[in-house]
C-alpha positions as CSV (number, residue, x, y, z in Angstrom):
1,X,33.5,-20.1,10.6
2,X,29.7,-19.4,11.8
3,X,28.3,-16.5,10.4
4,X,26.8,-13.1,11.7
5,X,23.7,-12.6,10.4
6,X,23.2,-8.1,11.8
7,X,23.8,-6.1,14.5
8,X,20.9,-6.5,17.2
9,X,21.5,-3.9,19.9
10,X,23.5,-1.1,19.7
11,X,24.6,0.9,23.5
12,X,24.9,4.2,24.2
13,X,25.4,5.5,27.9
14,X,23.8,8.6,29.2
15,X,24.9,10.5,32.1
16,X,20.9,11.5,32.5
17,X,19.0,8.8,31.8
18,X,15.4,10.6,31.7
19,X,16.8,13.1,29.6
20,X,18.1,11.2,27.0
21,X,14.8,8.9,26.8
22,X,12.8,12.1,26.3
23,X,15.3,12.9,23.4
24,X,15.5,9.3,21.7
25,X,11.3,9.9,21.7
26,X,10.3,13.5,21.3
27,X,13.0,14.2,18.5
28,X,13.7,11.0,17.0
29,X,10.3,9.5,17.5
30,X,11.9,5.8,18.5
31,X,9.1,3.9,20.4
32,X,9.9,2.5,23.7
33,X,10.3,-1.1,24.2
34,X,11.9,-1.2,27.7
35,X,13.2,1.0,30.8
36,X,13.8,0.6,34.2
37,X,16.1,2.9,36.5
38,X,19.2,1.7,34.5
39,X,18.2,1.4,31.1
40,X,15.9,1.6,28.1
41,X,15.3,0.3,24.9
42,X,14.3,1.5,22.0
43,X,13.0,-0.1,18.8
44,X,15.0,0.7,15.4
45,X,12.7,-0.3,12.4
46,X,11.6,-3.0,13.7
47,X,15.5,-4.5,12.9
48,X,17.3,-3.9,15.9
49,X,17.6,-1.9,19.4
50,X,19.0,1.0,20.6
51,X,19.6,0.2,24.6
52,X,20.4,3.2,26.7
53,X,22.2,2.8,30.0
54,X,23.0,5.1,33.0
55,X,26.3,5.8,33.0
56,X,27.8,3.5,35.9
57,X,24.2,1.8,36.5
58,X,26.0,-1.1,34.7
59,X,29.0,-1.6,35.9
60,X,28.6,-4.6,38.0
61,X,27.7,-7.9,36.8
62,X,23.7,-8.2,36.2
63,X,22.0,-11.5,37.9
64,X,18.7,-12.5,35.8
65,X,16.8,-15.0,36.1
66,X,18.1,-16.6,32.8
67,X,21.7,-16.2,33.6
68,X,24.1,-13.2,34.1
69,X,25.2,-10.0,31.9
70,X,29.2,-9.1,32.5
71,X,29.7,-5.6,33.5
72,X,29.7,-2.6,31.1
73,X,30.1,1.2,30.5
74,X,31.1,4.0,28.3
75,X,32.5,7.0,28.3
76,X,33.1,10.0,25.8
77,X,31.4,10.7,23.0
78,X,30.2,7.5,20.5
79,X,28.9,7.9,17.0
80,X,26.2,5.5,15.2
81,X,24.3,5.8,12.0
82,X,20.5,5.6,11.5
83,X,19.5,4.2,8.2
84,X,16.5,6.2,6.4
85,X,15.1,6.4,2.9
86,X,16.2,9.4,0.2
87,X,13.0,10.6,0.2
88,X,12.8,11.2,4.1
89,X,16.3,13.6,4.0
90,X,14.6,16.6,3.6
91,X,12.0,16.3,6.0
92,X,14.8,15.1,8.5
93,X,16.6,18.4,8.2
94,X,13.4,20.5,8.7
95,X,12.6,18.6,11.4
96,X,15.9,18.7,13.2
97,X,15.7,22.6,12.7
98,X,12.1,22.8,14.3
99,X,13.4,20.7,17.0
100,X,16.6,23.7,17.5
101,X,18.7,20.3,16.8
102,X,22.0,21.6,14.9
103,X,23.3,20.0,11.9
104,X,26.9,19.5,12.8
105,X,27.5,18.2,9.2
106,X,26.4,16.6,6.0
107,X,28.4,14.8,3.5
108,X,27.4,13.3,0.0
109,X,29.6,9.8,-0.4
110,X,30.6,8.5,-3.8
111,X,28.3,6.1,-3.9
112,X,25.2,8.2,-4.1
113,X,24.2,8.3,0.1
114,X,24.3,11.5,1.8
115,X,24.8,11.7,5.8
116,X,23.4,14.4,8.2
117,X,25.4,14.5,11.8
118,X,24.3,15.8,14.9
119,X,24.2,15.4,18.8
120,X,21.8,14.3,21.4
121,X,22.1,15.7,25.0
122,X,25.1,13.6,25.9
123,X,27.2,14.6,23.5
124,X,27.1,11.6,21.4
125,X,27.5,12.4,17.2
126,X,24.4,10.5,15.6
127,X,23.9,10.0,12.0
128,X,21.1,9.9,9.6
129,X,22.3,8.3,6.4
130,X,20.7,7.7,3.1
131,X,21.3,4.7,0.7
132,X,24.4,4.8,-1.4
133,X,26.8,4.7,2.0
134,X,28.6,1.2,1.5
135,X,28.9,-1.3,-0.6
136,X,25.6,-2.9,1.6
137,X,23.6,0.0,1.7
């Protein structure tokens, strides 16, 4: 079987899509690769991208000049992790707080990681997790 190698791109849909991308940058810092009237795209690390999309904006079939992207959307609230180093847990928190961004939750794992939960604008639960989560990380 061919092998994955990581996850490139991960989606999350935004009922306002200004909004949001003033979130993604003023609180979590995440520079700006892309964004249009539909979407943007943010770099992760320099490992991967977070796309944001109007809600609905994608929901017909995209014609490029390269070829087509099928229809897609979401809807409720999605959860995804954002790695970050031990060391930088602390000065998450106190950021998060300066920012009036509530920490729903925090959990130590087993394996020595700890997580910190909370929400952007839409609603969706975003993690910040330390090493020690899975067996990989």
């Amino acid at each position: 079987m061919p092998k994955l190698t990581s996850i490139l791109e991960t989606a999350l849909y935004a009922d306002d899509l200004a909004r949001a991308k003033a979130f993604y940058e003023t609180a979590l810092g995440l520079p700006l690769l892309r964004s249009d009237h539909r979407m943007c795209a943010f770099d992760i690390g320099g490992k991967s991208v977070l796309l944001l999309f109007l809600r609905g904006a994608s929901s017909e079939t995209m014609v490029l000049p390269g070829g087509t992207i099928p229809p897609h959307d979401g809807s409720g609230p999605l959860h995804m992790a954002f790695a970050i180093a031990a060391e930088e847990l602390e000065p998450w928190e106190k950021w998060l707080a300066e920012q009036d961004i509530p920490v729903e939750g925090r959990t130590t794992w087993s394996r020595g990681g700890t997580s910190l939960y909370f929400r952007d604008p839409d609603g969706h639960l975003l993690e910040l997790a330390t090493p020690g989560l899975w067996e990989t990380y």
